[in-house]
C-alpha positions as CSV (number, residue, x, y, z in Angstrom):
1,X,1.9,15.5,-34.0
2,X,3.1,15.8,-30.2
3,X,5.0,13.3,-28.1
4,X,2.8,12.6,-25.7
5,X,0.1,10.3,-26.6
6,X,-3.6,10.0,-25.4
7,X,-5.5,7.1,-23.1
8,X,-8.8,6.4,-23.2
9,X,-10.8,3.4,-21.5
10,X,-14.0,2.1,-21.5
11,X,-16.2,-0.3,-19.7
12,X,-17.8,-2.9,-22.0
13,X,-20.5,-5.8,-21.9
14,X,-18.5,-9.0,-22.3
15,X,-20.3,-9.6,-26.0
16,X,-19.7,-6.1,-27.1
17,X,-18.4,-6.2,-31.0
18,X,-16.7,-2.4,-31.1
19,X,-17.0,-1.0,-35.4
20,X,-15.6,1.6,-37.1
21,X,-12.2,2.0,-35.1
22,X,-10.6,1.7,-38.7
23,X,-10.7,4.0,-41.9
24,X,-9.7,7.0,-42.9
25,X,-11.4,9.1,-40.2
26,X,-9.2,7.7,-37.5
27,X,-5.8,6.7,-39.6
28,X,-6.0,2.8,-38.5
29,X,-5.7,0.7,-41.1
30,X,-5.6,-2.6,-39.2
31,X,-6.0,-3.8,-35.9
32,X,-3.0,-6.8,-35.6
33,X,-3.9,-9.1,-32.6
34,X,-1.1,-10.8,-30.8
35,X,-1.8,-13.9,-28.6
36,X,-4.3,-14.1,-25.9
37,X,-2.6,-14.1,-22.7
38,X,-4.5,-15.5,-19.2
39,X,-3.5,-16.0,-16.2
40,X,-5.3,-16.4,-12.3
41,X,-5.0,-14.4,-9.2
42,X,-5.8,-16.0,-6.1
43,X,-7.0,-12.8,-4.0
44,X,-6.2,-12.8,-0.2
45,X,-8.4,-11.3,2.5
46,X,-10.1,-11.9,5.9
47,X,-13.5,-13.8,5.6
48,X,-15.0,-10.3,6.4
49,X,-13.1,-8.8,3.2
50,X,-11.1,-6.1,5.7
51,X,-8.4,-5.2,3.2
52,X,-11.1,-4.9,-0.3
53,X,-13.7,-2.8,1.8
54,X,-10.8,-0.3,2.0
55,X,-9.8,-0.5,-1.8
56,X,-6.7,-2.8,-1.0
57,X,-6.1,-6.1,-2.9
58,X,-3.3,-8.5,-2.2
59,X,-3.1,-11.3,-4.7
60,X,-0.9,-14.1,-6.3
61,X,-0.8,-14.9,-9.3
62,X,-0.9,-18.7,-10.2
63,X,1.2,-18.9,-13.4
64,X,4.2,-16.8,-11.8
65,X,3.5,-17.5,-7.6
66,X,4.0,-13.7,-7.7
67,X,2.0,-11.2,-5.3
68,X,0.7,-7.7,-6.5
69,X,-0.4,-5.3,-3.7
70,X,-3.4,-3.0,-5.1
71,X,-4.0,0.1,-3.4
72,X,-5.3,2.9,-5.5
73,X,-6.6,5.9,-3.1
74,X,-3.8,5.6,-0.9
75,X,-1.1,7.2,-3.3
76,X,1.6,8.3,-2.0
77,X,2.1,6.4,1.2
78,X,1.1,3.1,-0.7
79,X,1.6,2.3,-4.5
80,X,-1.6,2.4,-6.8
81,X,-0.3,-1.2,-7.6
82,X,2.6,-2.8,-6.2
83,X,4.1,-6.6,-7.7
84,X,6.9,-8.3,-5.8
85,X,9.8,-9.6,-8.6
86,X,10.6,-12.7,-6.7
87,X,7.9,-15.5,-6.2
88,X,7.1,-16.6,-2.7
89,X,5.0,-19.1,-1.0
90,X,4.1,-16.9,1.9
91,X,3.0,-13.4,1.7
92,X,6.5,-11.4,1.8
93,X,7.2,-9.6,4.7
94,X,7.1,-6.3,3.7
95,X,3.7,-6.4,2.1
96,X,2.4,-8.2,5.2
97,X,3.2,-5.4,7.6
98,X,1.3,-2.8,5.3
99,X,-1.2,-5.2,5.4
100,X,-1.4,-4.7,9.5
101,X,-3.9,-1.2,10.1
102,X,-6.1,-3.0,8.2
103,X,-6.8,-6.8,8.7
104,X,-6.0,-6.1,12.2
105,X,-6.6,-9.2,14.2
106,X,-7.9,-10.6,11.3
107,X,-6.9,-13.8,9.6
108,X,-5.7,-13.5,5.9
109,X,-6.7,-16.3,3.9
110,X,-7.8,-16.9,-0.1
111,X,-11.6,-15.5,-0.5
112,X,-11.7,-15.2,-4.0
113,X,-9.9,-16.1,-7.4
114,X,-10.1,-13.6,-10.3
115,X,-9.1,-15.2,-14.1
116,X,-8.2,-12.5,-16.4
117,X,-8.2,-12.8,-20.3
118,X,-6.3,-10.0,-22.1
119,X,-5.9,-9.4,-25.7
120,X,-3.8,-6.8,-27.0
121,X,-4.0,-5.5,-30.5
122,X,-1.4,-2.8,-32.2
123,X,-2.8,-0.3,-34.7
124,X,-1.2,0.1,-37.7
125,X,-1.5,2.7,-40.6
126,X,-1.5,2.3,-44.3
127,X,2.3,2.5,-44.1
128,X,2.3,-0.6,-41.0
129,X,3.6,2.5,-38.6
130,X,2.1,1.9,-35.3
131,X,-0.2,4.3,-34.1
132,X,-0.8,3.0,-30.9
133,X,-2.4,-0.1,-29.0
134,X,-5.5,-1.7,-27.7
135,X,-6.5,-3.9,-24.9
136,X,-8.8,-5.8,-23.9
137,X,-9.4,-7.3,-20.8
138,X,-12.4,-9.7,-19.4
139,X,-12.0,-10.6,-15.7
140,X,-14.5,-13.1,-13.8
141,X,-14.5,-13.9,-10.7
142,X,-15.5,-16.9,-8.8
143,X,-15.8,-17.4,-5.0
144,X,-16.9,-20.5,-2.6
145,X,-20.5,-19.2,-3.0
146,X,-20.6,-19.3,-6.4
147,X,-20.2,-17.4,-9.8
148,X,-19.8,-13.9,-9.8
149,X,-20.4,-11.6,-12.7
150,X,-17.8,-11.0,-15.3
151,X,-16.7,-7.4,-16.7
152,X,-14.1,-6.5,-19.5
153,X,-12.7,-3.1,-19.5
154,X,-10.7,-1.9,-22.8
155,X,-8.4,0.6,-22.9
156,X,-6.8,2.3,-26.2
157,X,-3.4,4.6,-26.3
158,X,-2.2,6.3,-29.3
159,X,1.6,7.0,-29.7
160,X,0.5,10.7,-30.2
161,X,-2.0,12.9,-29.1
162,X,-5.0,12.6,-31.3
163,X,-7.5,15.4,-32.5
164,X,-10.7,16.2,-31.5
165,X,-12.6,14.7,-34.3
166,X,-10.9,11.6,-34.2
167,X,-11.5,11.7,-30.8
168,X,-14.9,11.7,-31.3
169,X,-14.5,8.9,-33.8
170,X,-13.4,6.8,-31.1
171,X,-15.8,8.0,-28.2
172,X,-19.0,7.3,-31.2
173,X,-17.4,3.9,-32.2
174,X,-17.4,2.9,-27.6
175,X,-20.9,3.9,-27.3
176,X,-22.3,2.3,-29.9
177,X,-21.2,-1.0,-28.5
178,X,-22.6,0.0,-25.3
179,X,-19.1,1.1,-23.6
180,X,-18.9,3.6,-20.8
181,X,-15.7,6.6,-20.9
182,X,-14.2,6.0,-17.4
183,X,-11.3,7.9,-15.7
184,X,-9.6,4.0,-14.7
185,X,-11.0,0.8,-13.7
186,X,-13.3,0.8,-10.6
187,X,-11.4,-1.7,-8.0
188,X,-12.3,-4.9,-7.4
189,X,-13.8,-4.2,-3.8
190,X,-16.3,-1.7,-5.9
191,X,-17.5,-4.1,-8.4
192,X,-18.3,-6.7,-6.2
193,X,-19.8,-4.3,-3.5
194,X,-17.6,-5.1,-0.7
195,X,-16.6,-1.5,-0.3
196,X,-18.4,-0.3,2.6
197,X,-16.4,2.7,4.0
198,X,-17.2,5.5,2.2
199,X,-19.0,8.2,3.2
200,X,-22.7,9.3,2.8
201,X,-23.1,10.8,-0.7
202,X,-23.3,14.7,-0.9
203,X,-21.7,14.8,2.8
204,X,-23.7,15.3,5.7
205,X,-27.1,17.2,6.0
206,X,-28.7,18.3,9.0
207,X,-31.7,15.9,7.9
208,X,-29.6,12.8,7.4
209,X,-30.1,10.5,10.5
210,X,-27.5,10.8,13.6
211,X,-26.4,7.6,13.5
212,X,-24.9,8.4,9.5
213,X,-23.7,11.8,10.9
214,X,-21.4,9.7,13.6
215,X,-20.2,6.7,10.7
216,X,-19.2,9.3,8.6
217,X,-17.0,11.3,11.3
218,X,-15.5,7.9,12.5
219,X,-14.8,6.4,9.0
220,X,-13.2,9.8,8.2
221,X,-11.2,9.5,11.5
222,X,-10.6,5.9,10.8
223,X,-9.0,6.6,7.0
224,X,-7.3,9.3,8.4
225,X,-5.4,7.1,11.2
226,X,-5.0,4.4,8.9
227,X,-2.7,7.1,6.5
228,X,-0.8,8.1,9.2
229,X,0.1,4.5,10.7
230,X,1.0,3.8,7.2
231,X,3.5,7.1,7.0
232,X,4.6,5.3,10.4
233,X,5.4,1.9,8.8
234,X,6.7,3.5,5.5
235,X,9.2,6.1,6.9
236,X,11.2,6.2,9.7
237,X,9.0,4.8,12.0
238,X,7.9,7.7,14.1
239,X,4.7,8.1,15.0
240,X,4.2,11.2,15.6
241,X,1.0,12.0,13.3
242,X,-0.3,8.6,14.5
243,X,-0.6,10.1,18.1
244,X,-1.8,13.5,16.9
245,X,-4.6,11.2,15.3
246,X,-5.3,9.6,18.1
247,X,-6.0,12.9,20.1
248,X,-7.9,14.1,17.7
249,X,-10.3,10.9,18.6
250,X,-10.2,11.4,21.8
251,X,-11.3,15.0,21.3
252,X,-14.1,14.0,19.4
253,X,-15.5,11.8,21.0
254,X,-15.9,13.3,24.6
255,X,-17.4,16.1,21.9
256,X,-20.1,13.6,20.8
257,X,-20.0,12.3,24.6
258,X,-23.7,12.7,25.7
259,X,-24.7,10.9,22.3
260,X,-22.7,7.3,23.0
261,X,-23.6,4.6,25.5
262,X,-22.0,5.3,27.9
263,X,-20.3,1.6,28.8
264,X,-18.5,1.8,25.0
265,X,-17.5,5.7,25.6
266,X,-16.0,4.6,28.5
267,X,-13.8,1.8,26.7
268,X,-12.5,4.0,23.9
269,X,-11.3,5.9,26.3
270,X,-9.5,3.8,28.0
271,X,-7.8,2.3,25.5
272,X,-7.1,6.0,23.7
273,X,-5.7,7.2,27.3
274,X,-3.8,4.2,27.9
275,X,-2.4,3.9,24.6
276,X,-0.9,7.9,24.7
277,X,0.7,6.8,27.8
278,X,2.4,3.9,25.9
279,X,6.4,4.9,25.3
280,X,6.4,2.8,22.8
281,X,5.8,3.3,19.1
282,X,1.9,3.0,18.9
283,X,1.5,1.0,15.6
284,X,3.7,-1.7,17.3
285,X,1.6,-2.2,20.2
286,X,-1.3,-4.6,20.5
287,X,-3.2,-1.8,22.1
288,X,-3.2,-0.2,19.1
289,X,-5.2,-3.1,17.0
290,X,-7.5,-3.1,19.7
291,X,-8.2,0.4,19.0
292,X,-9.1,-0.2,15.6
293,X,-11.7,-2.5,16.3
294,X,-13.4,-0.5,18.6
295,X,-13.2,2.5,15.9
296,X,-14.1,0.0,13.1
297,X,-17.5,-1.6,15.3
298,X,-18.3,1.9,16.2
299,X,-17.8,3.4,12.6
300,X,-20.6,0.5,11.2
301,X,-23.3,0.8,13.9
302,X,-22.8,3.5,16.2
303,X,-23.2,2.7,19.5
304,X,-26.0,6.1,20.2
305,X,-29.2,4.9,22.3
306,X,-30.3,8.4,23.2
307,X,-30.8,10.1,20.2
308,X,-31.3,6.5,17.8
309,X,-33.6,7.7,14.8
310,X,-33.4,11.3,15.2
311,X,-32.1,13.5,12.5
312,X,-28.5,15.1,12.6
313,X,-29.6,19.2,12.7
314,X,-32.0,19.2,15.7
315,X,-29.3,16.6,17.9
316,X,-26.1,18.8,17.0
317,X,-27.9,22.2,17.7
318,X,-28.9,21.1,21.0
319,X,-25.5,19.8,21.9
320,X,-23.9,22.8,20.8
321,X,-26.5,24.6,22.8
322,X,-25.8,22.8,26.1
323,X,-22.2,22.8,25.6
324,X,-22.0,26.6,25.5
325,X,-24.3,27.2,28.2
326,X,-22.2,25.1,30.5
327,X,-18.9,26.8,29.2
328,X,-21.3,30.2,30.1
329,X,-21.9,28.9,33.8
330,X,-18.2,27.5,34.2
331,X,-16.5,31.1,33.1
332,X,-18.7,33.5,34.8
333,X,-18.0,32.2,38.1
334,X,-14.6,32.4,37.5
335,X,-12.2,34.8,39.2
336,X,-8.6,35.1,39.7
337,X,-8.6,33.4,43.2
338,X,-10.4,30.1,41.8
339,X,-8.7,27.1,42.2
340,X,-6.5,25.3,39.4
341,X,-9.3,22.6,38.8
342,X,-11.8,25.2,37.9
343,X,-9.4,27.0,35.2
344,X,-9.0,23.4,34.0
345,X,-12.5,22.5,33.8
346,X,-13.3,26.0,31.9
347,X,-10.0,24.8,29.7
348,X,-11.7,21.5,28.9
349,X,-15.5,22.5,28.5
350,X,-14.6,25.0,26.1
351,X,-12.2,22.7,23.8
352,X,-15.4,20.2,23.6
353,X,-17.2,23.0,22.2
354,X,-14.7,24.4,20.1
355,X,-14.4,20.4,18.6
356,X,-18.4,20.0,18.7
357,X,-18.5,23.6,16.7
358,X,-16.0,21.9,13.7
359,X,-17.4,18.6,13.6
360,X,-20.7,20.7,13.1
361,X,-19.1,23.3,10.2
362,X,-20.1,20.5,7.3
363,X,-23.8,20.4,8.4
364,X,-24.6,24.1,9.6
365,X,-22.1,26.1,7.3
366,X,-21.7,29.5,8.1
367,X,-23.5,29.2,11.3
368,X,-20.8,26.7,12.7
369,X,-18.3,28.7,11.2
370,X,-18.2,31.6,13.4
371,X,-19.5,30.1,16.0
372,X,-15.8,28.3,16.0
373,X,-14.2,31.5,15.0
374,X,-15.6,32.8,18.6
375,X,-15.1,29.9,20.4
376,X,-11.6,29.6,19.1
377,X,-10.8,33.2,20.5
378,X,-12.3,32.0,24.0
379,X,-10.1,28.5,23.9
380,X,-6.9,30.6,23.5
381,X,-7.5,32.9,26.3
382,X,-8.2,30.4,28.6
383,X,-5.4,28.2,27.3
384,X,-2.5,30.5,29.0
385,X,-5.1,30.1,32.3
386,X,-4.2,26.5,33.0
387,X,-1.1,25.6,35.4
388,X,1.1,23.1,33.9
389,X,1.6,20.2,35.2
390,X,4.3,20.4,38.3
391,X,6.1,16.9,37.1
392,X,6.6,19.0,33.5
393,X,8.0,21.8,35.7
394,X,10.5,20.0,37.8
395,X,14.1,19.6,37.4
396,X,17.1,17.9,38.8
397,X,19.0,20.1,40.6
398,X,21.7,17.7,41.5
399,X,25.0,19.2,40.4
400,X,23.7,22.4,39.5
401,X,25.2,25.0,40.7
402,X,24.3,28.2,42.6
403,X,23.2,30.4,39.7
404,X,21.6,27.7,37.9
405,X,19.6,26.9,40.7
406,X,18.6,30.0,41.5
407,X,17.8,30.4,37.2
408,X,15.9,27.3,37.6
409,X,13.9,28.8,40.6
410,X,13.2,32.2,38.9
411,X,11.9,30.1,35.3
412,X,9.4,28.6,37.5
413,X,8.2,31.7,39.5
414,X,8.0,33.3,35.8
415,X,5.9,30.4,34.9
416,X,3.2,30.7,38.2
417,X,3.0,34.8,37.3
418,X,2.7,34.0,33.8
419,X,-0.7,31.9,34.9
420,X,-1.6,34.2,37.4
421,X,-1.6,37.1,35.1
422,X,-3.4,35.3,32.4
423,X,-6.3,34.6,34.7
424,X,-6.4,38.2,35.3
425,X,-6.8,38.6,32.1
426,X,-9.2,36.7,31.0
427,X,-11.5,37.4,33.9
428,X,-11.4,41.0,32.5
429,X,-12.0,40.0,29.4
430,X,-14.6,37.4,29.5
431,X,-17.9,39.8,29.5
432,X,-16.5,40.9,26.0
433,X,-16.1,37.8,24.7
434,X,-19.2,36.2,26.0
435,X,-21.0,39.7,24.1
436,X,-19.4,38.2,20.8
437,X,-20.2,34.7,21.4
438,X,-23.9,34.7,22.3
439,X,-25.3,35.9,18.9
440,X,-23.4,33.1,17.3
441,X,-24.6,30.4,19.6
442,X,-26.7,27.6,17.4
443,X,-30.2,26.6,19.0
444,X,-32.4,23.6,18.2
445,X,-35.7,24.2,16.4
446,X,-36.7,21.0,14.3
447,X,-38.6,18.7,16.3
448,X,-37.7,15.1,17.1
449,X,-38.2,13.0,14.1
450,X,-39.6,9.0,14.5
451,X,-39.2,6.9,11.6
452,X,-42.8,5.6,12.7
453,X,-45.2,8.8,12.3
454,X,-45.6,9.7,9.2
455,X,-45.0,13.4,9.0
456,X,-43.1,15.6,6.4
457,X,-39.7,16.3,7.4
458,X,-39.0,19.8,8.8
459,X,-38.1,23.0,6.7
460,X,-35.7,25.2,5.5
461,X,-33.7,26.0,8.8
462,X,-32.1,22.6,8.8
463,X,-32.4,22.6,12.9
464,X,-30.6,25.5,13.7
465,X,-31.0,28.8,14.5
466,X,-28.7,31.7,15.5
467,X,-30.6,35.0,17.7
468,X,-29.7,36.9,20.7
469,X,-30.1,35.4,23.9
């Protein structure tokens, strides 16, 4: 026998009677119960259920006044479960500041109180070695509104690893009783459906509706800024990857621009401006909770009056569409005497289609693929193109002296020729790169789809097409 030992667990109806877990097939002689053990957990949330619709549970446990922080999915920033040793009235500190990203302006408050019954049983062989353990644990949990429904998972460890025909022995003896293998429990927010931040199942699809398309892109924007204030709070408080995040955001959504009202776009980026400007540590700020909520009312209904009820393939392909042909317009009139604001607006139109192109490589595939491989080539040509910013050039020349000025002087000239020569450059190049570009471009052929007229949904192409112009 080995030295690791073997897990198994199983979901089970409450009245389950489980047979045949003893005899010679499996070793087990006897099952030897200990005392039942119970205890209540108070569980702590906003009325809205912020902090379980993200997987996280913060309870206290009546019998000890201890608090257990829950948060499996967000290994390793956060523990899978968490349980403070001293016992506390008010939630301690430094769970209440993890708690922040998500209950946001939220008020925490008891929403629910879970009892738990566990029995644990050891199993013994013919000689009363232990082989291992077994428990079993039924949970209900009541709420203001009423009763809800009870569940009892049981979970069985051997000492040593086990073969596969007593394996089987076990896995027979589960299903008979009506239990379920499972990988570890589901968590609470799951059972009692109060998870709703996940993502559309199977990803997107170019015939899913836009408005799913845009929740799943903000709830995956939203999970990913919530990790990164969390490395923020949990390290050494930078917040670099925070900001990166937010960037990303902002990219993204003057990509999706033409498909938001326009009075909400114009919020978010305010706030996502304003809050980049912000010296301060971002997750510290006030500005940055207000952020949230806009991502967290945006990620639920999506604020998209134009294209509302029309399905994901034909709306991307024609914003990818209009995006390149304005890129098209912008570059072709460029030359190398065009002013800075033109090199910048070419900069900028092609970096919302790059992001456009991405956001689009889950629903078209290949198509979006090399459409960003192309536009990625055009991005970085033009990036050299823009002049920096003069404030970013600038330096103190007070106490400097001779030489270093006249260093300082000669950095900067290098800088302008640098520009100049890249504009050049890509001027020259640009009829090549538009050559590689065009057959790549993604074009709109499904038409408009109204929940209301009852036609089939379009075929095969999925919206998108990719041809010559």
């Amino acid at each position: 026998m080995g030295r690791h030992g073997e897990v198994l667990r199983f979901e089970l109806p409450l009245t389950a009677v489980v047979d045949g877990l003893t005899g010679p097939a499996t070793g087990i002689h006897r099952l030897i119960g200990r005392p039942p053990a119970e205890s209540t957990a108070t569980v702590i949330d906003t009325v809205d259920h912020r902090l379980l619709s993200w997987g996280v549970e913060l309870s206290r446990v009546a019998e000890t006044g201890r608090w257990t922080l829950r948060a499996p999915g967000w290994e390793p920033v956060l523990s899978a479960e968490r349980t403070m040793p001293q016992a506390e009235e008010d939630i301690p500190s430094e769970l209440a500041v993890l708690l922040v990203p998500f209950r946001r302006s939220g008020i925490l408050a008891p929403v629910l109180e879970a009892t738990s019954v566990r029995r644990r049983f050891a199993l013994v062989d013919q000689a009363g070695g232990t082989l291992g353990d077994l428990l079993d644990e039924r949970v209900r949990v009541g709420q203001h509104a009423g009763q809800l429904p009870a569940f009892r998972t049981v979970t069985l460890t051997t000492t040593a690893p086990v073969d596969a025909a007593v394996r089987e022995v076990f896995l027979t003896a589960f299903a008979d009783a009506g239990g379920t293998l499972i990988d570890r429990p589901p968590a609470l927010a799951d059972r009692l459906g109060l998870t709703h931040s996940r993502p559309a199942a199977g990803g997107p699809s170019p015939r899913m509706p836009i408005e799913d398309f845009v929740a799943d892109q903000l709830h995956a924007r939203w999970r990913r800024l919530l990790r990164a204030d969390l490395v923020a709070r949990t390290t050494d408080g930078t917040d670099a990857e925070l900001r990166d995040g937010v960037r990303s955001l902002r990219q993204e959504l003057a990509a999706l621009a033409p498909l938001f009202a326009a009075d909400w776009l114009a919020a978010a980026e305010r706030r996502l401006d304003a809050a980049l400007l912000d010296p301060r540590p971002l997750h510290r700020t006030e500005r940055w909770l207000r952020i949230l909520d806009l991502l967290a009312e945006a990620a639920t209904e999506p604020p998209l009056p134009q294209v509302s009820g029309r399905l994901t393939g034909p709306v991307l392909a024609q914003e990818l569409e209009a995006i390149v042909r304005t890129m098209r317009d912008q570059c072709h009139t460029l030359d190398s005497y065009s002013d800075d604001a033109r090199w910048a607006r070419a900069d900028q139109i092609a970096r919302r289609a790059l992001t456009l192109s991405r956001l689009s490589r889950r629903v078209f595939g290949k198509h979006a693929k090399r459409l960003t491989r192309r536009l990625s080539a055009i991005v970085a040509a033009l990036d050299a193109t823009v002049r920096p910013d003069p404030t970013a050039l600038a330096r103190d020349l007070h106490g400097l002296t001779a030489t270093e000025i006249f260093e300082a002087g000669r950095g900067y000239e290098r800088t302008m020729l640098a520009v100049d020569y890249a504009r050049e450059q890509f001027v020259r190049e640009w009829p090549g790169l538009w050559h590689k570009l065009r057959t790549r471009v993604i074009r709109p052929r499904a038409p408009r789809y109204h929940p209301s007229t009852p036609t089939e949904l379009p075929a095969p192409a999925e919206g998108m097409e990719a041809r010559e112009q």
